[in-house]
N, C-alpha and C positions, 0 to 999 in steps of 0.2 A: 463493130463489135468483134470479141475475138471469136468468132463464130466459123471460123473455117476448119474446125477439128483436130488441127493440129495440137499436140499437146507432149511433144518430144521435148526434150530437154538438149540446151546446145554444148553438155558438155561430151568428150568424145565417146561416148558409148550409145550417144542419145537414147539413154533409156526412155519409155514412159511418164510421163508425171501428171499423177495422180493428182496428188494436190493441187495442180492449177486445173483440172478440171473443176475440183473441189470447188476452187477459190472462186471459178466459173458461177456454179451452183449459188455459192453466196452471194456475189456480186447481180444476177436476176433477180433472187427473190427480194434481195433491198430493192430494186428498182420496182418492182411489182408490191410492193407492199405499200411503198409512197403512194406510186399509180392509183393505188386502192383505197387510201386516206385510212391505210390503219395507224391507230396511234401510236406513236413512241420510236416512226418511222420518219419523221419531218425531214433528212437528210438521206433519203433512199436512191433517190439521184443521181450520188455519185457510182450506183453501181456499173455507170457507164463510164465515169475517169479511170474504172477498174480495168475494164472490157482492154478501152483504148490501151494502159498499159500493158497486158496481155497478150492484144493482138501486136505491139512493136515491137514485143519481146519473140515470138515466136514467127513473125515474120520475117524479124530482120535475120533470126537467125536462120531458119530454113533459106535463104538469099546466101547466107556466110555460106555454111557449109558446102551450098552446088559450088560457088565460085572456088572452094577451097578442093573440090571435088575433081569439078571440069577445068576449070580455069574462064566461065564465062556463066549466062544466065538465059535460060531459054525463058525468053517473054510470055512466046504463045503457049509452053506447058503452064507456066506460071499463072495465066490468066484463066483457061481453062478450067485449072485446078479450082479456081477460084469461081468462075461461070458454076460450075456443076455443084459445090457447095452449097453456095448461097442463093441462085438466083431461082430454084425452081420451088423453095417454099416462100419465097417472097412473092412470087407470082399468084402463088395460090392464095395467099391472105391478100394482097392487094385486089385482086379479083370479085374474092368474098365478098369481104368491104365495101366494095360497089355496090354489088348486089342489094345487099345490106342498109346499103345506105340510100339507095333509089325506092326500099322498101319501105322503109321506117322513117327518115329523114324530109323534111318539106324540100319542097321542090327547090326553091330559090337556094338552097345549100349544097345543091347536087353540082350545079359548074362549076364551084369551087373546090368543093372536093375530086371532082374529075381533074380537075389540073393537078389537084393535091397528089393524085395516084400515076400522074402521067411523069409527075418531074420525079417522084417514088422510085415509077421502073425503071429511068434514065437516071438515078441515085446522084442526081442534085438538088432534092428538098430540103439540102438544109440549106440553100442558100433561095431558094424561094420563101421557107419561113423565116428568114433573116429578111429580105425585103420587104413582107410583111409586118413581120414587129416592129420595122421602122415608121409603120405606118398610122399614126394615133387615131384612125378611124377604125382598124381595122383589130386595134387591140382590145375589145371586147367581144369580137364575133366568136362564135361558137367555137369551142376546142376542135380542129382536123380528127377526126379517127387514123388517120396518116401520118401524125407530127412525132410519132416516134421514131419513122423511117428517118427521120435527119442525122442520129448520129451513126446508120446505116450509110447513105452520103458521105459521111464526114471519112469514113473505113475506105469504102470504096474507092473514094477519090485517092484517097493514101494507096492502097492497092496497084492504083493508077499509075502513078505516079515513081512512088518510091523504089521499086525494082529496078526502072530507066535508070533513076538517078543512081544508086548502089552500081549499079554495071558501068554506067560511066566513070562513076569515081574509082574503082576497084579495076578500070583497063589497064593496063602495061605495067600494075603497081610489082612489086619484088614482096609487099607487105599489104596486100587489100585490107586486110582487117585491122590494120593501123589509120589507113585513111578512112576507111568507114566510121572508126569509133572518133578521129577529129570532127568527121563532120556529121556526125550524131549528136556528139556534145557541141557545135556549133547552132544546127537545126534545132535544137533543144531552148539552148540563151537565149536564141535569135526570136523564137517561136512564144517563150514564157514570156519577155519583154512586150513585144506586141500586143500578147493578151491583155497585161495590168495597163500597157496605155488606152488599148482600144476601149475598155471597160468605162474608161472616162469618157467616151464621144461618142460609143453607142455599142449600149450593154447586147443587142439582140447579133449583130456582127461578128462580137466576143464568141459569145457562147456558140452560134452556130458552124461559123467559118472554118475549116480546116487549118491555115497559117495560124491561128489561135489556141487548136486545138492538137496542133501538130508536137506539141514541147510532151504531150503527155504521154504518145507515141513514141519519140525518140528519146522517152525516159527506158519504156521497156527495153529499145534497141541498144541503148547504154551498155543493158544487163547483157544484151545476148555477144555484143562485141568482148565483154570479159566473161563471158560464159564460162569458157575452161578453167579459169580463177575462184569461179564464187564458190565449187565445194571447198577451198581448202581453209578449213575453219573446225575448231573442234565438236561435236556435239550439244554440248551445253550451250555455246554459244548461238550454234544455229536455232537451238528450239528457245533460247530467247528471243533474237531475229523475228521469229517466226510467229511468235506471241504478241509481239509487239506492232508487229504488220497487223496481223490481225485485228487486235483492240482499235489500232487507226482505223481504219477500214470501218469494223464497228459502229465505233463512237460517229464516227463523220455521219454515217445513216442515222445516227440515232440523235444525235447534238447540231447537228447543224439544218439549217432550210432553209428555202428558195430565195433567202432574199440575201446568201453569200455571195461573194461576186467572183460567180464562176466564168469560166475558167483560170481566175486571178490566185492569190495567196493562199485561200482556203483549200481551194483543190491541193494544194501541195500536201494535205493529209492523209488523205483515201490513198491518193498515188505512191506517195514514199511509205505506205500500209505495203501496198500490195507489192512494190518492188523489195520490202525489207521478206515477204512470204516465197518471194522468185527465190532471193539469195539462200535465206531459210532453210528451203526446201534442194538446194542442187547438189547436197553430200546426197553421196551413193549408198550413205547408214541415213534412212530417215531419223527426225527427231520425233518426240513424241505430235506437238502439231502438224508436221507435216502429214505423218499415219493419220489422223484423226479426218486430215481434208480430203486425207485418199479413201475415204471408206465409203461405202456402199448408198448410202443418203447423200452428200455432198457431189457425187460423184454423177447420180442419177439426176439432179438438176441442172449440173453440169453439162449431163450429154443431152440434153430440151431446152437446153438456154435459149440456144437459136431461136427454137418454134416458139417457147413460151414468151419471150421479147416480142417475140413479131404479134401472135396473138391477142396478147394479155389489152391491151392500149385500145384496139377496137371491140373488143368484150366489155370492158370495162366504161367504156365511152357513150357507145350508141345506145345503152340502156338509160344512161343519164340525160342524155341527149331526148330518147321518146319522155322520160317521168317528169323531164325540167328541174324536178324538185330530187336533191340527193339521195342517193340510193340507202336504207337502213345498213347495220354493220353485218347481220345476217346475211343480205344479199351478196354482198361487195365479198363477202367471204364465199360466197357459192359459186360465183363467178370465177371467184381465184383459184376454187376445186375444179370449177368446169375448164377454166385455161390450161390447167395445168393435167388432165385428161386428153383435149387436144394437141397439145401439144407433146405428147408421149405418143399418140396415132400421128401426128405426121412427121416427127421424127423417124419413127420406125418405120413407114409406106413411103415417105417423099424424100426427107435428106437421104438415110444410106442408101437406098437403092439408087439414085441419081446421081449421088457423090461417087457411086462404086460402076458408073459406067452403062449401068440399066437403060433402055431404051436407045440413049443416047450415044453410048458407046465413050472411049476415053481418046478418042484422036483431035486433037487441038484444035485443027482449023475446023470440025463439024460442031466440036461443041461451042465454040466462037458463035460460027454463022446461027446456029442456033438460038444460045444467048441475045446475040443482037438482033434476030427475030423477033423474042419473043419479047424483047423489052419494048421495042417498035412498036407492036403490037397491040402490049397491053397501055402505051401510051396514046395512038392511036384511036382503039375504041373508046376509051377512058375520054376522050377529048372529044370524040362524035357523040358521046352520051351526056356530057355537059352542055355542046353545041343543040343538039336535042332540048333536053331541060330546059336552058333559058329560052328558048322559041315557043316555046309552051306555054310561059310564065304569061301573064294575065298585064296589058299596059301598050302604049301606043313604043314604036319602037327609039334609039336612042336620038335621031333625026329628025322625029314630029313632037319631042320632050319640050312644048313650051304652051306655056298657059294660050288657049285661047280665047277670044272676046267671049263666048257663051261660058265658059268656065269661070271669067271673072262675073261674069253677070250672075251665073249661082254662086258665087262664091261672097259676093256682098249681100246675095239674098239671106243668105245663112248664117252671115258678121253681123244683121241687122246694122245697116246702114248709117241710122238713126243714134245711136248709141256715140258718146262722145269716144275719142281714140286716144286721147289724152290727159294725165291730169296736168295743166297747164302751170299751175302753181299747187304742188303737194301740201293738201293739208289737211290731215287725218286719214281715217278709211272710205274709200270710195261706195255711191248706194248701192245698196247689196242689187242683187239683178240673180232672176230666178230661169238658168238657164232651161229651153224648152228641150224634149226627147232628141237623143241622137236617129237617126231613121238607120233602119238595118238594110243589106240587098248586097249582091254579089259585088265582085268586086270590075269595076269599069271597063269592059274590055277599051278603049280607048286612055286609061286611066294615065296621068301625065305627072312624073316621067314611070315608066312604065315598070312592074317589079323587076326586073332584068336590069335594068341601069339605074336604080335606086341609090345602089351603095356610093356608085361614080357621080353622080347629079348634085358636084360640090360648087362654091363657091369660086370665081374666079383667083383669088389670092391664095388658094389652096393648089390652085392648077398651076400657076406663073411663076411656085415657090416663093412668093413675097411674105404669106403663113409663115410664123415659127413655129413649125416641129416639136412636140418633146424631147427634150434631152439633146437636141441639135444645136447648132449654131444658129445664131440670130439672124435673121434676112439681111443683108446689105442692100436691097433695090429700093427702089424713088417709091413705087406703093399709091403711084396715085392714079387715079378715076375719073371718073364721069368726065368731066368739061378741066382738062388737064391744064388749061392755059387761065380758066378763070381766075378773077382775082379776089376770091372769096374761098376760103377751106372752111369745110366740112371734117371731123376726124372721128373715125368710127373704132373704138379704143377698148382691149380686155381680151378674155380667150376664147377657145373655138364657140361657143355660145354667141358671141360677139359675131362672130363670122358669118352664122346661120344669117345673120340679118342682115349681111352685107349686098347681096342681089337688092332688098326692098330698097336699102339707104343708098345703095348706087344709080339704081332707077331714079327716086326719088333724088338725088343730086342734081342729076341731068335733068331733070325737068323744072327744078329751081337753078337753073345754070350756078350751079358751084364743083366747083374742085373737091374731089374725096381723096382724104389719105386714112389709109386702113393699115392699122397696128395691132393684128392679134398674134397670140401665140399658143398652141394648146397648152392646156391645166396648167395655164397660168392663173392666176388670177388679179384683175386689176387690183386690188384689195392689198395695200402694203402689207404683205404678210409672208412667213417662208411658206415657199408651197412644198408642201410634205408630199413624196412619193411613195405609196406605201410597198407598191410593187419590190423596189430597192432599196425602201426602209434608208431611206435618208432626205434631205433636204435637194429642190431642184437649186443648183445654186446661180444656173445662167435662166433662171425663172426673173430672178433678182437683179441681176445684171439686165435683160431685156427690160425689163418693168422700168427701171431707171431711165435708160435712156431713150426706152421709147417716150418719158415723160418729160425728160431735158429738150426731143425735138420737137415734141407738141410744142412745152412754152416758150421753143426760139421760134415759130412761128405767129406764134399768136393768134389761135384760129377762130373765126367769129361760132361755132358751133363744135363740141365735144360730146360725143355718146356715149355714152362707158355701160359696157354690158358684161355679167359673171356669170359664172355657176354654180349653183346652190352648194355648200355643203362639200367644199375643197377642205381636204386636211389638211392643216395648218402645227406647228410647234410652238412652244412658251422658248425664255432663253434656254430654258436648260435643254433644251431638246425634248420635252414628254409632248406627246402627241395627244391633242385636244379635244374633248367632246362634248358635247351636253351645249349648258351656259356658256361655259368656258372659248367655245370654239366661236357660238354666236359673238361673245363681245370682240374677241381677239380680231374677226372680219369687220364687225361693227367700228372697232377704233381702227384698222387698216385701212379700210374704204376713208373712212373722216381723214385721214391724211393726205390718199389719192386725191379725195376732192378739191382739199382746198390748197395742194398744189395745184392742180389744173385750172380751179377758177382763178387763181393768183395771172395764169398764163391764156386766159382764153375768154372770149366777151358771154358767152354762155354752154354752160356744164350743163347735160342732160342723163340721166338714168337711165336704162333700159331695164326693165324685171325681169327675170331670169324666164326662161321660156318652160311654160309644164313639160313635163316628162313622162312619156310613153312605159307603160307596167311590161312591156315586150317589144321585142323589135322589129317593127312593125310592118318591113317586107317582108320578114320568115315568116311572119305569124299569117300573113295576109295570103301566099301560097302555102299554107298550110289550111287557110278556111276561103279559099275563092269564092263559095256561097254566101256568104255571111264576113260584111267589115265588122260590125259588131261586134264580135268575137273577138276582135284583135283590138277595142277600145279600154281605156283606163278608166275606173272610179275618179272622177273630181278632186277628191280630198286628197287622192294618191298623188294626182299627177301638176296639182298646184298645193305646195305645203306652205299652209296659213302663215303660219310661224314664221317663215322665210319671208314671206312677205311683208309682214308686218316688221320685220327686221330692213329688211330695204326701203318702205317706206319711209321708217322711224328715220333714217340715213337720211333719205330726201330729204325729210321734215325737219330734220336738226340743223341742216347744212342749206336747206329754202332753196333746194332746185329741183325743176320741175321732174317728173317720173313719167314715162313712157307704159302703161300698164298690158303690154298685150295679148295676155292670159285668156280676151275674150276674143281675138283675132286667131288664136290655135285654139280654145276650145271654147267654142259658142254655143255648145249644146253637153249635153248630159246622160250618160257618161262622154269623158273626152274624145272625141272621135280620131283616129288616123289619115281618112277618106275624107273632106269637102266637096261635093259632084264628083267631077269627076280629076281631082288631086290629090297624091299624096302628099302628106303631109309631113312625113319625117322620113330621113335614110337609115337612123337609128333609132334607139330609145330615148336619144338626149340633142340630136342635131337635125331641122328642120332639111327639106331638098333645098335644091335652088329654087325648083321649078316654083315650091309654094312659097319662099320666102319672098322671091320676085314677083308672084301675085298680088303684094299686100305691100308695094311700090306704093300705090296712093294714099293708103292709110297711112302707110311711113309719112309723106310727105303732108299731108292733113294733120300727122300728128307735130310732128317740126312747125309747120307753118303756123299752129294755133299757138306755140311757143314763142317764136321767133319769126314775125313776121315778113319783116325785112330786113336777111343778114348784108352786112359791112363788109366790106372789102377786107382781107386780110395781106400781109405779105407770101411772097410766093417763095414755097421753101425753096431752100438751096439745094436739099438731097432726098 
């Protein structure tokens, strides 16, 4: 963010300028107003494409001027300047935070936000939340109260970087500032290029990564290399400039939201906003907007941007975080009095006195060793407090995470044994079955896999990258299981849902000596249909491309068994693009599955169903270190977490198309309300994705339920790939 104070202008008098503090002031409170889900703000966002412009505008120029000054670039003042700015209210909110968040927060939340605040102080979390987002388990966990430090990271790293680079290209030049501004508008091409292709192969990358984000940066620096140039303009013309920056700027906060694909084409608005209010503003006769940003209100959220940015994101966070349920518009607005209160007290007690030498004094190498003190530090404890945490968490450790014979032995006590595990041939609704009380009681201290490796306790195909990713490229590997040489395949086919059950169908493979080839891909869905993303508000289009060919290599095998398993209630599109609900969305899967099928049985000796597995009202490790006394508390209503309607839709499918259906709705929830806990197993890693540990528990019912189907499969051919 442009958050280092500066706010000199590069043309030779370097006056003051008002106005980009101004411009400062406006570019937070859009972003705090998004943050805050006021209305009318859906594009508040970009008031960080602003920052970025800003800060390359006045960094690059502060670098022009020393070299044009000295004839070189002291690093160590350079970085100091920058230590003493920024790092010691960053310290103190990330700190807080903690605090805060060991207080309020469930436990199981706290090692991950411990690393959240460790990679924070080392100001490389945007490239940890960029790891993360690539991670389709990981994209529905709770929002970080940290995740706004990234485009913090994103600064920083530029900081890092960009001086080195300016001093080597500006050595032995006759004309530094001629080479700087070629490779400013190269760093610029080079930088927006990359964003709009990356944007296509993996949107979390884009947005986070500095090479991505670096074109918006070296937009400012543009300005600052024609610095001396941009007053010579006459009046009128500048306070149109400067109006019209404005309105972009604006409108982008107000007209555009999250599902623009930033940092790609759209950002070109905010940005060429606020570079048309640089130029604007750099006659030495203000125009009328430019006086307007230099006044006294614009000005004053200007000089708290810093604190309020840093603030605002974990005030606003951790209260949603304890209520679960979103905060009224009253609150959300008391909050943004209350941040913006804070953020006036540590402005005043923490930046200027630190930025001006206080304690710390202004000599380079102490505020250095300092700095990378305290970032150590706070990364350090940050990570013992996490390591802490999950040793605490309630469950056997990640090494003893495997079902054992007394666990399966409650565990069929509990499936009632007795109860058929399949409908063998679908036809109609199954006898209704009156499940008996879920039993309440703390949660297992031996509980398997334990809360602490819950979220990691995935499927093998998810581990070996043979899973298709969201948004990713399709798996190229072989994919195959159990009894690799047998000469009978088994195919366990459709999206992460499908996966959950891949431990039970892989067990059960191997103990009907067959071959498994496992073809899933998250939120895809088997179902010939476009899978709508609503996140990015468009169609997946390698959804489509995988689903094909993973069904072209099913029927050039020809495998004596096929399982196809979904998940409830994927957005889908009509041709014209309007995105589907109600009726509408049921038929459009209802007649997309009827094509999947009867390609598949076209290519396979028998097609089986899986039902979509119930769904957890919570996620049901948070919830469960949040009520260690009581599983209970962390169980789902019935009705909630198996929807009639959906199944009566999957059945009708089986029943239209005469193959048999897998139902085992009574295998995850055999009692009432729906339980998380079985003795002593968890039962899901998420709200929607089964562990291994329990999937693999329920290896013999898998196989009980195949076998009442298909008693003795056939030999098939053995893929080529």
């Amino acid at each position: 963010m442009s958050f280092d104070g500066g706010t000199r202008s590069e043309a030779p008098e370097h006056r003051f300028r008002g106005d980009i503090e101004g411009m400062r002031g406006i570019a937070v409170l859009l972003v705090v107003f998004f943050h805050a889900s006021i209305r009318g703000f859906s594009g508040g966002f970009v008031g960080v494409d602003v920052f970025f412009v800003l800060s390359g505008f006045l960094i690059t120029g502060l670098l022009i001027r020393e070299i044009e000054s000295t004839g070189t670039i002291s690093l160590s003042n350079f970085y100091a300047r920058r230590a003493r700015r920024l790092l010691p209210a960053a310290g103190l909110v990330l700190a807080v935070t903690m605090v805060a968040s060991i207080i309020l927060l469930p436990p199981l939340l706290i090692p991950n936000i411990a690393a959240d605040v460790a990679a924070a102080a080392l100001y490389v979390s945007n490239m940890r939340f960029a790891f993360q987002a690539t991670d389709y388990f990981a994209a529905a966990s709770s929002p970080s109260p940290i995740l706004h430090f990234w485009s913090l990271g994103v600064e920083e790293q530029f900081y890092v970087f960009w001086p080195a680079i300016v001093l080597l290209i500006a050595r032995g030049a006759k004309k530094p500032t001629r080479r700087i501004g070629i490779a400013v508008v190269t760093l610029a091409l080079a930088s927006f290029a990359s964003a709009v292709v990356l944007l296509t192969v993996s949107r979390p990358w884009a947005f986070f990564s500095l090479p991505t984000r670096a074109w918006e940066l070296a937009l400012g620096g543009i300005l600052a290399v024609a610095g001396k140039n941009l007053g010579r303009m006459n009046k009128h013309f500048a306070s149109f400039l400067t109006w019209l920056g404005l309105a972009l700027v604006v409108l982008s906060g107000v007209l555009l939201n999250e599902k623009a694909a930033f940092p790609g084409v759209p950002a070109l608005a905010p940005t060429i906003g606020v570079a048309l209010v640089i130029i604007g503003g750099s006659r030495k006769s203000l125009s009328a907007p430019s006086r307007i940003l230099g006044t006294a209100l614009p000005r004053f959220f200007g000089r708290i941007s810093y604190s309020l940015y840093l603030w605002h994101w974990p005030i606003l966070v951790l209260p949603l975080a304890v209520s679960i349920t979103p905060l009224p518009l009253t609150e959300r607005i008391g909050l943004v009095v209350f941040t913006i209160a804070l953020a006036t007290v540590t402005q005043k007690w923490v930046e200027d006195p630190l930025r001006h030498g206080r304690l710390v004094g202004t000599k380079p190498r102490r505020n250095l060793v300092t700095a990378g003190a305290l970032a150590i530090i706070i990364a350090a404890v940050s990570l013992g407090v996490g390591a802490y945490a999950t040793s605490g968490l309630q469950g056997a450790n990640k090494t003893n995470a495997k079902a054992t014979a007394e666990s399966l032995k409650n565990l069929d006590s509990v499936l009632n044994a007795d109860r058929p595990v399949a409908t063998a041939t679908s036809t109609g609704t199954p006898q209704p079955f009156v499940r008996p009380g879920s039993p309440d009681g703390p949660v297992p201290k031996d509980l398997q896999p334990g809360l602490g490796w819950a979220k990691t306790d995935r499927a093998l195909p998810y581990l070996d990258r043979c899973h298709t990713q969201q948004d990713l490229p399709a798996s190229n590997a072989s994919c195959l299981y159990a009894n690799v040489g047998a000469a009978t395949t088994i195919v366990l086919f459709g999206d992460s849902h499908a996966l959950s059950w891949f431990p039970a169908v892989n067990r059960a493979a191997k103990a009907m000596g067959l071959r498994l080839l496992s073809l899933t891909m998250s939120a895809c869905s088997p179902a010939d249909i476009p899978a709508w993303n609503p996140t990015y508000d468009r169609v997946m289009r390698n959804c489509t491309y995988w689903r094909t060919d993973s069904i072209k290599r099913i029927i050039g095998i020809y495998p004596d068994i096929v399982l196809v398993a979904g998940t409830r209630g994927f957005a889908t599109v009509d041709k014209k693009g309007n995105v589907l609900s109600g009726a509408a969305r049921f038929t459009a899967w209802h007649d997309g599955m009827i094509r999947t099928l009867n390609r598949l049985k076209a290519g396979a000796s028998h097609v089986i169903l899986i039902a979509d597995t119930p769904a957890a009202g919570v996620d049901p490790p948070v919830c469960l270190s949040a009520h260690p006394k009581s599983i209970l508390a962390c169980s789902t209503p019935v009705e909630n977490a198996i929807q009639d309607d959906w199944q009566r839709e999957e059945r009708g499918v089986a029943d239209e198309e005469k193959i048999p259906m897998i139902d085992a709705s009574l295998w995850v929830c055999p009692t009432s309300p729906c339980p998380v806990v079985i003795g002593n197993l968890l039962i899901y890693s998420d709200a929607g994705h089964l562990t291994a540990t329990f999937s693999a528990a329920l290896s013999h019912r898998m196989k009980s339920a195949i076998s009442a189907i298909v008693p003795e499969p056939v030999p098939s051919p053995i893929p080529t790939k």
